[in-house]
C-alpha positions, -999 to 999 in steps of 0.1 A, spaced: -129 -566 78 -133 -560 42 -154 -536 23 -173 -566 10 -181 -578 44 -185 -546 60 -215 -542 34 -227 -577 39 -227 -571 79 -248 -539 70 -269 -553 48 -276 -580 72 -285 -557 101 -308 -536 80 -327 -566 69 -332 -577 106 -344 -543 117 -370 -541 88 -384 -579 99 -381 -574 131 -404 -538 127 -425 -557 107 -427 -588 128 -437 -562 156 -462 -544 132 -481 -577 123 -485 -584 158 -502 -555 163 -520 -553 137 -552 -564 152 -547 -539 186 -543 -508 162 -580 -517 146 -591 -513 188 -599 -477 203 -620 -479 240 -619 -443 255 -651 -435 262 -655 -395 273 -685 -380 289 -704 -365 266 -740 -352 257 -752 -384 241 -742 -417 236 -748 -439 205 -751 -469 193 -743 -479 158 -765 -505 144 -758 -541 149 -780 -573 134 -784 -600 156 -766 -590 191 -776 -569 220 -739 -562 233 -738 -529 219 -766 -518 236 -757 -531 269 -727 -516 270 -739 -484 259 -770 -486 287 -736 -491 311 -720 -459 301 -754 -442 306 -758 -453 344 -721 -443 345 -731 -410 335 -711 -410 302 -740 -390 284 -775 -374 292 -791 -392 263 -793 -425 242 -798 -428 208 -800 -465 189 -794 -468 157 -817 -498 150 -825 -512 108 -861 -503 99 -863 -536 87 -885 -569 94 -866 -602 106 -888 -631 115 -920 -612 118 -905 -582 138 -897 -546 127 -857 -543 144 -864 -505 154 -897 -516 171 -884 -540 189 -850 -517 203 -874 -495 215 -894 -520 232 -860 -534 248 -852 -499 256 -882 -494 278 -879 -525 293 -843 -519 305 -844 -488 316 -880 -478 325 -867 -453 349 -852 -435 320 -871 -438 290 -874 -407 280 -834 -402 276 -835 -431 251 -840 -430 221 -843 -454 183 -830 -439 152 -845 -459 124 -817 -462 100 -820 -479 64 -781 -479 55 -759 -495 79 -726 -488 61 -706 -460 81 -713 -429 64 -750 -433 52 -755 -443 87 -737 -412 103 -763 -391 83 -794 -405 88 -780 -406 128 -775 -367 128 -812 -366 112 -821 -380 141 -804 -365 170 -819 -332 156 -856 -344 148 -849 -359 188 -842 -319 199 -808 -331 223 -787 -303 218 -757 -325 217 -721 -311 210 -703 -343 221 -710 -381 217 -692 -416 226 -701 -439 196 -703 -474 208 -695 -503 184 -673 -535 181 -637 -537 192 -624 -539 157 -648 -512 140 -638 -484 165 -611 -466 146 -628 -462 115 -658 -456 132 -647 -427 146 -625 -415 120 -656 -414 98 -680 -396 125 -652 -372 129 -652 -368 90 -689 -370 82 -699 -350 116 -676 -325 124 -695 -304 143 -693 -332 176 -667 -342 199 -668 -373 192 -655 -404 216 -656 -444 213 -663 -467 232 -656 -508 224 -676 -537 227 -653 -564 230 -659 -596 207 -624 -607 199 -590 -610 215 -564 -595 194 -535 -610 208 -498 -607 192 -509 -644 174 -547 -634 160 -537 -649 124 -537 -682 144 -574 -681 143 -592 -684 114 -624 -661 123 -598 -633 138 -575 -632 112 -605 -632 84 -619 -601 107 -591 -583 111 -579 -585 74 -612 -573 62 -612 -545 87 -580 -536 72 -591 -535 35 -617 -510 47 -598 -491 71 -572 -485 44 -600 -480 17 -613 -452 39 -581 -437 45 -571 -438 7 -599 -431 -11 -633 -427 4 -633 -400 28 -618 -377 3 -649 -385 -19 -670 -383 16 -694 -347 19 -689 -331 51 -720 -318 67 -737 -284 56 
């Protein structure tokens, strides 16, 4: 073989490698977003969500599991068809667990981006008195990693876990469909915008 084709054959090989690495890495691309290992811990929360009571659900699960001594709710102080949100998680609260009520809890939060809401949450947990040192976040499937790379960030100070709340399947073909692959490039943009940029320009706590 000559030089020439020894190159080519390299070349070649090389090429298929790097497509077949990035074939893999595309496929997986929506699994990566995905963390679900809840640990026991001193509370559990629940970041805020809009129009769905999965969150809650499954963090009212990981309580009667024994997952954490108390509950907090983030829940938007906000009014939507006549009804205060925060109210009306406390009221659901009750009702779901009446045998527990006083281990859960409604943060009232006014920011629901990541950080803001990490803040105000730690307001909470110390205006609540828990003592906490550990907590399992509970949030979608596909907000888990930066969720928890930003509480680890913003909150230091816990031991911080995540649990996920499934809402889409992330198989090796997600860009197939049209509402996974818009969710899972978006997650991306902000995933990557945290990395790169915001949490170098993110405060720790005092």
């Amino acid at each position: 073989m000559t030089r020439a084709k020894k190159h080519l054959a390299i070349t070649c090989s090389i090429l298929a490698a790097l497509m077949t690495i990035a074939s893999y890495s595309v496929s997986m691309a929506g699994r990566f977003l995905v963390i679900d290992e809840p640990v026991p811990s001193d509370v559990i929360v629940v970041l805020a969500e809009d129009f769905s009571d999965d969150r809650a659900e499954r963090a009212l699960a990981l309580l009667r599991q024994g997952y954490g001594r108390e509950l907090v709710l983030d829940a938007p102080d906000e009014i939507h068809y006549g009804f205060n949100k925060s109210e009306a998680a406390a009221d659901y609260l009750r009702r779901s667990v009446p045998d527990a009520s006083g281990r859960v809890h409604v943060c009232p939060i006014t920011r629901k981006s990541n950080w803001p809401e990490m803040v105000q949450l730690d307001g909470c947990i110390k205006r609540f008195e828990l003592n906490a040192g550990s907590a399992v976040l509970v949030t979608s499937d596909y907000l888990t990693r930066r969720s928890l790379k930003v509480a680890r960030r913003v909150l230091p100070r816990y031991r911080w876990s995540v649990a996920a709340v499934r809402e889409f399947k992330f198989g090796p073909l997600w860009w197939r469909n049209r509402e996974t692959a818009k969710v899972v490039l978006t997650e991306w943009q902000r995933f990557l915008w945290w990395q790169a940029i915001e949490q170098w320009t993110t405060d720790k706590e005092e």
